[in-house]
C-alpha positions in Angstrom: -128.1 190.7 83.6 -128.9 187.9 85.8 -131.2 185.3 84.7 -133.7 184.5 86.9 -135.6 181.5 87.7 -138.8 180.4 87.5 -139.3 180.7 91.2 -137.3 184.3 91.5 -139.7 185.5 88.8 -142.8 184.5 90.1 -141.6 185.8 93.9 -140.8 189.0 91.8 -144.0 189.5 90.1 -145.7 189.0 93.3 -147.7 186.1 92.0 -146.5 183.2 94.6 -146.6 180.4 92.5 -150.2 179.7 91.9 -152.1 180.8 88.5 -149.0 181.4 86.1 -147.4 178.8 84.3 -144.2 179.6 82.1 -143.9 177.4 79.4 -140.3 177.0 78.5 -139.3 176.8 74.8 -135.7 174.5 73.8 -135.5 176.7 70.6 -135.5 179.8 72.4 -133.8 181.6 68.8 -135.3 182.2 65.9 -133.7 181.5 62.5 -132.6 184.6 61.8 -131.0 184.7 65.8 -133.4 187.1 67.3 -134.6 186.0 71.1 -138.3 184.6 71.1 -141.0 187.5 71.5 -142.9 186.5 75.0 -146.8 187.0 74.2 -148.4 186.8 77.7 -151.7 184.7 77.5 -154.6 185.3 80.6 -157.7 183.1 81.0 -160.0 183.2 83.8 -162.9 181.1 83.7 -165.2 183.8 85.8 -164.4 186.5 82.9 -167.1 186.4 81.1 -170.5 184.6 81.7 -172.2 183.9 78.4 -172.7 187.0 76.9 -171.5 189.3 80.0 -168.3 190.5 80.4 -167.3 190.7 84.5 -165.1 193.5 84.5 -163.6 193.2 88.1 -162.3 189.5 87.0 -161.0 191.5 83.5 -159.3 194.2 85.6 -157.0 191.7 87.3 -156.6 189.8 84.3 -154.9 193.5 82.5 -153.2 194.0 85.5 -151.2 190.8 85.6 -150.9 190.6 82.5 -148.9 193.5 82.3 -146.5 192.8 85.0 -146.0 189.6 83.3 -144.8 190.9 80.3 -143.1 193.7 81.8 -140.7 191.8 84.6 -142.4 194.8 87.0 -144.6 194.0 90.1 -145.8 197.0 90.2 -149.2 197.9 87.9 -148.5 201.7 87.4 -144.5 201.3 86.7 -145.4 198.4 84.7 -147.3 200.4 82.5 -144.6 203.5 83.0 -141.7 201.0 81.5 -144.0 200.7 78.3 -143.5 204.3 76.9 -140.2 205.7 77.3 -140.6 208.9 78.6 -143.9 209.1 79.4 -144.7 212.5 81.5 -148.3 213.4 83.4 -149.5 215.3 80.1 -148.7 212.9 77.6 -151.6 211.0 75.8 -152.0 207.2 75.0 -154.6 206.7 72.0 -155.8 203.1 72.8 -156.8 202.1 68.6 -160.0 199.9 68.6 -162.0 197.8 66.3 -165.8 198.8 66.0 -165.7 197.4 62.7 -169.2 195.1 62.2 -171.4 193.5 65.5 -168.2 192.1 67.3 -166.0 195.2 68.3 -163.3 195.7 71.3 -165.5 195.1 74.0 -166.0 198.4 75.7 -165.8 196.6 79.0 -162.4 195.3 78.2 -161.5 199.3 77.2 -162.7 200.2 80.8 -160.4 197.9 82.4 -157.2 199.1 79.9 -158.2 202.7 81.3 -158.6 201.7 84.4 -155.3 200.1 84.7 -153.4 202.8 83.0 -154.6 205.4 85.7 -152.4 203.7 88.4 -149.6 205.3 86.5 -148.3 208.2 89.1 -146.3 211.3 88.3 -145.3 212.7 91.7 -147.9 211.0 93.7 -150.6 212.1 91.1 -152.7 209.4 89.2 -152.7 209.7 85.1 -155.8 211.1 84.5 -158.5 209.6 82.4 -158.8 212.7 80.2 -155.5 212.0 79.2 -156.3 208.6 77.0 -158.1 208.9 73.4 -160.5 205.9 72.4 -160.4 205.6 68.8 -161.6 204.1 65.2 -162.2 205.7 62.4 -165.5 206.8 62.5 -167.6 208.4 65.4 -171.0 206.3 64.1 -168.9 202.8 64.8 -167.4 204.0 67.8 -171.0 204.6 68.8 -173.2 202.1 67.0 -171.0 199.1 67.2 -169.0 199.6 70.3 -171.6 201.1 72.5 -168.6 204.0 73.1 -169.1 207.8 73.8 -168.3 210.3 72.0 -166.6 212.8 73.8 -163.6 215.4 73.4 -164.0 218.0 76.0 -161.3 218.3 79.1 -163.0 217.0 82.2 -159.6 215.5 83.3 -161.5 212.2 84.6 -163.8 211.8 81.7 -162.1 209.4 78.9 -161.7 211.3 75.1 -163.0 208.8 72.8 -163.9 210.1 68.9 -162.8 208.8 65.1 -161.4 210.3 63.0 -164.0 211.7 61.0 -165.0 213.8 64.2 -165.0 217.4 63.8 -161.2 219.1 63.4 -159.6 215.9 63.3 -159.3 214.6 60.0 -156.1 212.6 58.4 -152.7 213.7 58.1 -151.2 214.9 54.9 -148.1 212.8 55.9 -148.3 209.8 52.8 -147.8 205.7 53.2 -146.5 203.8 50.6 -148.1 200.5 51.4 -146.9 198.5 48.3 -147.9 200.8 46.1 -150.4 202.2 47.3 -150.5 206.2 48.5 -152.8 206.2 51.9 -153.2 209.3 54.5 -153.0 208.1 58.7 -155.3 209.4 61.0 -154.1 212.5 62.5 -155.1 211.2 65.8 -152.2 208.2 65.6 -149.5 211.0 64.6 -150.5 214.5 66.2 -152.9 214.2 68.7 -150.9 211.1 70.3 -148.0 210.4 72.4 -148.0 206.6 72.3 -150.3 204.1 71.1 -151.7 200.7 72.1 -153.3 198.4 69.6 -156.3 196.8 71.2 -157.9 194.7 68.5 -160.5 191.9 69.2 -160.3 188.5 68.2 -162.0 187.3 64.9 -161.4 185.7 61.6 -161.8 187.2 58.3 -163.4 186.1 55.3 -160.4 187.5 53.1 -157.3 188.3 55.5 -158.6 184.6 57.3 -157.7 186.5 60.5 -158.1 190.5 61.9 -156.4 190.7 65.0 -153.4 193.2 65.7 -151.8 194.0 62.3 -154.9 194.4 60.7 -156.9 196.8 63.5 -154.2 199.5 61.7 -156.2 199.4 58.9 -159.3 201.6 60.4 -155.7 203.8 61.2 -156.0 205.1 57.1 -158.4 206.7 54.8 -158.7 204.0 52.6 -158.2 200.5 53.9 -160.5 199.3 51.1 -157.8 199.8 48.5 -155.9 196.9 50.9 -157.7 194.0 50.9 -156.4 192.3 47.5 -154.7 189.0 47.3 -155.7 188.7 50.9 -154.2 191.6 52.3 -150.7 190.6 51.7 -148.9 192.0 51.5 -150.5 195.6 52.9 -151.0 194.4 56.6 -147.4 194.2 57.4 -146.5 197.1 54.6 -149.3 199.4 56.3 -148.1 198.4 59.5 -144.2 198.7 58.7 -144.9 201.7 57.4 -146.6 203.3 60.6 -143.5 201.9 62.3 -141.3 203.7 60.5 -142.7 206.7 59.1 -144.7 208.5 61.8 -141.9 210.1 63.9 -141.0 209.3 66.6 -140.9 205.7 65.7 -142.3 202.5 67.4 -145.0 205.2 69.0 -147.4 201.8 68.7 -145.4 199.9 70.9 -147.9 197.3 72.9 -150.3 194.9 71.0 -152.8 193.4 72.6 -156.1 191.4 71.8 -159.3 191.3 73.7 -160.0 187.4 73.4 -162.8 187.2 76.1 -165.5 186.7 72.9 -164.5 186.5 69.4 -165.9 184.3 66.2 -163.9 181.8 65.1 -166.1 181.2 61.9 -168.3 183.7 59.8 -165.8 186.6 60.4 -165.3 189.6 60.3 -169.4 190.4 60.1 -170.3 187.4 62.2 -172.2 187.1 65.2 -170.1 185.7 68.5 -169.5 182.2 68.7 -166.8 181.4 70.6 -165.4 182.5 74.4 -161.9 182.1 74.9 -162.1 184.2 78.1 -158.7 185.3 77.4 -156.1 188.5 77.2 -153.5 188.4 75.1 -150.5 191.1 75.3 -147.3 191.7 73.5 -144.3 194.0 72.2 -144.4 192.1 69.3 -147.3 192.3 66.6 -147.1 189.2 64.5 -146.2 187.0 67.8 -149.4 188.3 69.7 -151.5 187.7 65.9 -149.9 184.7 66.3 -151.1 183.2 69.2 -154.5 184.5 68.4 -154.4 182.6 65.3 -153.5 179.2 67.5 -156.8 180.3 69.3 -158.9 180.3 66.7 -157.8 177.1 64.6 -158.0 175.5 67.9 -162.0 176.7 68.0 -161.9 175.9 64.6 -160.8 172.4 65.0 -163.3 171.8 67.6 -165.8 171.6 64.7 -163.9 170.2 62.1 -163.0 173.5 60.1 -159.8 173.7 58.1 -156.7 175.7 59.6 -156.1 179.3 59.0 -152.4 180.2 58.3 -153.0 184.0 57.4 -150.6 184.9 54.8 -149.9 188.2 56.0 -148.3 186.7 58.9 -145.4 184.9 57.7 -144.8 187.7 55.0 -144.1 190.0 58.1 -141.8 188.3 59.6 -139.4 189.0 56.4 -137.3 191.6 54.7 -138.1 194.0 54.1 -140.8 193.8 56.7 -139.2 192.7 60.2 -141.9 193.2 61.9 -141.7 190.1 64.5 -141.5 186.7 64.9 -143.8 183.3 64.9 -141.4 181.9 67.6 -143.1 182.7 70.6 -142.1 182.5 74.6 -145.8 181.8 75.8 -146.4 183.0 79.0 -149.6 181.7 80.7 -151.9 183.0 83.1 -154.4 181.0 84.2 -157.1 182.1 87.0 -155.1 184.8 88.6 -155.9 185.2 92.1 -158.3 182.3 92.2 -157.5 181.4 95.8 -158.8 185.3 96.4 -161.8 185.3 94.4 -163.8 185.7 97.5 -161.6 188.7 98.3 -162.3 190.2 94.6 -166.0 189.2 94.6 -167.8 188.9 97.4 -170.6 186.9 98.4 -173.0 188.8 96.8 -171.7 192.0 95.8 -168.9 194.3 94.6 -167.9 198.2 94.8 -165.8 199.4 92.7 -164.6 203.4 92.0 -163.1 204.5 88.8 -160.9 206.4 88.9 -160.0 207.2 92.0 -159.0 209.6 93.4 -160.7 211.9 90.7 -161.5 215.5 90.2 -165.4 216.0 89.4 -166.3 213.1 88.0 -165.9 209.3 88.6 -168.0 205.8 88.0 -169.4 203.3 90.7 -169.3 199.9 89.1 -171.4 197.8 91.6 -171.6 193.8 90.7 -175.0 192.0 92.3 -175.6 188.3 92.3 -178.8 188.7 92.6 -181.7 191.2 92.2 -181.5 193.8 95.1 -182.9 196.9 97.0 -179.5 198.8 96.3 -178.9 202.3 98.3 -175.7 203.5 97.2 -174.5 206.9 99.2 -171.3 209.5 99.5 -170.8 209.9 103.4 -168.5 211.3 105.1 -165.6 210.6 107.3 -168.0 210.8 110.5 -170.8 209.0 108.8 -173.2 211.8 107.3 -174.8 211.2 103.8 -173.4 214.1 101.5 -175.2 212.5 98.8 -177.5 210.1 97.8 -176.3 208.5 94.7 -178.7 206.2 93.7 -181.7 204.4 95.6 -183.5 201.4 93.7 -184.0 197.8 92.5 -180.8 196.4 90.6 -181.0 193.5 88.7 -177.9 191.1 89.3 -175.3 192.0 87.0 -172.6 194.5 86.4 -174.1 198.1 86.9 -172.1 201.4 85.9 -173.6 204.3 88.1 -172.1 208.0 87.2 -170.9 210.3 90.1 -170.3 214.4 89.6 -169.0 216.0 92.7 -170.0 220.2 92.7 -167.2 222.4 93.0 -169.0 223.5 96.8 -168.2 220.1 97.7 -164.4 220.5 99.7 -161.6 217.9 98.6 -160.4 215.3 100.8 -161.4 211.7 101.7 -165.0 210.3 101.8 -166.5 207.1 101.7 -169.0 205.3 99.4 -171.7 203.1 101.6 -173.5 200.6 99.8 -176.7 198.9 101.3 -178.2 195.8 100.0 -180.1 192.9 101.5 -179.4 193.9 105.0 -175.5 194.4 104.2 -173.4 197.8 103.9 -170.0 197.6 102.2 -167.8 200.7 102.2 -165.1 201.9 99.8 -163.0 205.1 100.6 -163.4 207.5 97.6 -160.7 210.6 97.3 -161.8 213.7 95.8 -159.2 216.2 94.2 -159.3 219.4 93.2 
């Protein structure tokens, strides 16, 4: 295969050369001869403002990141490379930490979903229907994370339950994890096709760090029988064991970590009190766990706290383990599309659809800078109002507003028109049915 260059790879990713920087590694081997893992690192300064997450800056942070890792320009064959063959039906379970006050960020979720549906199967988007949110229990899901619990079959409404939700349940399929006997969730080996890991970054009072490796253990019905001798080494047996068990294997093949506000101190029940403003993505666990440990003793450093090195890392890089490497190819992001920003986010506002096209039901995400008089209405192609959407002050901020489409109402294109402060921005919407 030909290597390419930096400048190839950048032209190839569709990135010019602005915003990522490749940061070469001499030892590009690891002792035992095995390439380094690449672990793809995004910041954007705009993602998050204090405690507010801006989900249009996220959504291009997710979708770089994954054509960064995956050598594909393209955001919907990008994610197609990731799970080997992947067909229209199939179903991704995206594994979350609601675990205590700092969970996945649902936000972040929104984007992963987002980004997913620009998968196409003969010219059809992946529909939303077709991804499982999970943890395992429905009360964290929905107390922590601010989730909702939902299993029905709109096809562009998101599943998301634990679980403990009715008719789920664990799987009488056993893990050894040293010694231990534990039952998966049945939602990691029936109910999905493939799986992404989408922890958040904090450390942890015993394990010193919960990222990756250790979101598997809301994955088993008892991860409180794990946490001697500071988790190691269950983390990497739980997590070889879900490797190589479940069949097929490697169904958790991506790893990534939400690091746009984590704890770097007083974890894993701690309030927030750090913002990286990052993404971090991988196909190798203990690289991407890695890295977020670098993050943290960084923070930690900052304010003259000792450095973690979690244990259960190094031990899973070993027989009979294997389960990735600390030798990693760092691939940074920074501020993608900075020089477009006022393309992304306008002066004042933003209109976002997702998904779209859809079926019955779909979400407006509309971003004010400021406080506005906001009417927000489905025309059509000639300009009549089919429906008025919403009418009413906005506070500035990022402002989710639901959208069901009757089954009177014919398929084809239409167009959303918002009005604001004397202004009208339009986005084409696509209904299906």
């Amino acid at each position: 295969m030909k290597e390419l260059s930096r400048r190839e790879f950048l032209r190839y990713l569709g990135l010019g050369t602005v915003g990522l920087i490749v940061k070469p590694r001499f030892n590009f081997t690891n002792s035992s001869g095995s390439r380094a893992s690449d672990v793809v690192q995004c910041f954007h300064e705009n993602a998050t403002s204090g405690s507010t997450i801006n989900e249009s800056v996220v959504q291009i942070m997710v979708d770089e990141s994954i054509k960064a890792l995956t050598g594909i320009g393209d955001v919907g064959e990008a994610w197609k490379s990731v799970f080997p063959g992947i067909h229209e039906a199939s179903v991704i379970g995206i594994k979350v930490n609601c675990l205590c006050q700092i969970t996945t960020h649902r936000e972040f979720v929104n984007c992963l979903v987002t980004s997913l549906t620009q998968m196409q199967f003969s010219g059809i988007p992946y529909v939303r229907n077709n991804v499982i949110i999970w943890d395992n229990y429905d009360s964290l899901l929905m107390g922590n994370g601010g989730y909702t619990i939902y299993d029905g079959d709109d096809p562009d409404t998101v599943r998301c339950f634990g679980t403990n939700h009715s008719g789920v349940g664990y799987d009488a399929l056993e893990f050894n994890v040293h010694g231990v006997s534990s039952n998966p969730s049945s939602i990691m080996t029936v109910l999905c096709d493939y799986i992404i890991n989408a922890a958040v970054i904090k450390d942890h009072s015993i394990a010193q760090i919960t990222l990756t490796m250790k979101n598997n253990y809301g994955s088993i019905h008892n991860p409180g029988s794990l946490h001697g001798g500071q988790c190691n080494p269950y983390i990497p047996s739980l997590n070889q064991q879900i490797r190589d068990v479940i069949t097929p294997n490697n169904k958790q093949s991506i790893f990534i970590v939400d690091a746009l506000i984590g704890c770097y101190s007083g974890g894993p029940g701690g309030s927030p009190n750090f913002n990286p403003k990052m993404v971090l993505m991988s196909f190798d666990s203990v690289a991407c766990d890695y890295q977020g440990q670098n993050l943290i003793n960084e923070e930690r450093a900052n304010h003259g706290l000792y450095q973690y090195n979690a244990p259960h890392i190094i031990t899973a890089t070993q027989p009979p383990y294997n389960l990735g490497t600390t030798d990693i190819n760092l691939i940074e992001i920074n501020n993608p599309h900075a020089g477009e920003l006022k393309k992304v986010i306008p002066e004042d506002s933003i209109l976002k659809i997702q998904p779209n096209p859809f079926y019955r039901n779909t979400m407006i995400i509309l971003f004010l800078v400021q406080t506005s008089m906001v009417h927000l209405d489905l025309v059509d192609t000639v300009g009549r109002t089919v429906i008025r959407i919403y009418s009413g002050e906005l506070a500035n901020g990022t402002h989710r507003i639901p959208l069901h489409i009757s089954e009177n109402l014919s398929s084809g294109t239409y167009l959303t028109r918002l009005d604001h402060n004397g202004k009208t921005t339009i986005k084409k919407i696509v209904v299906l049915h």
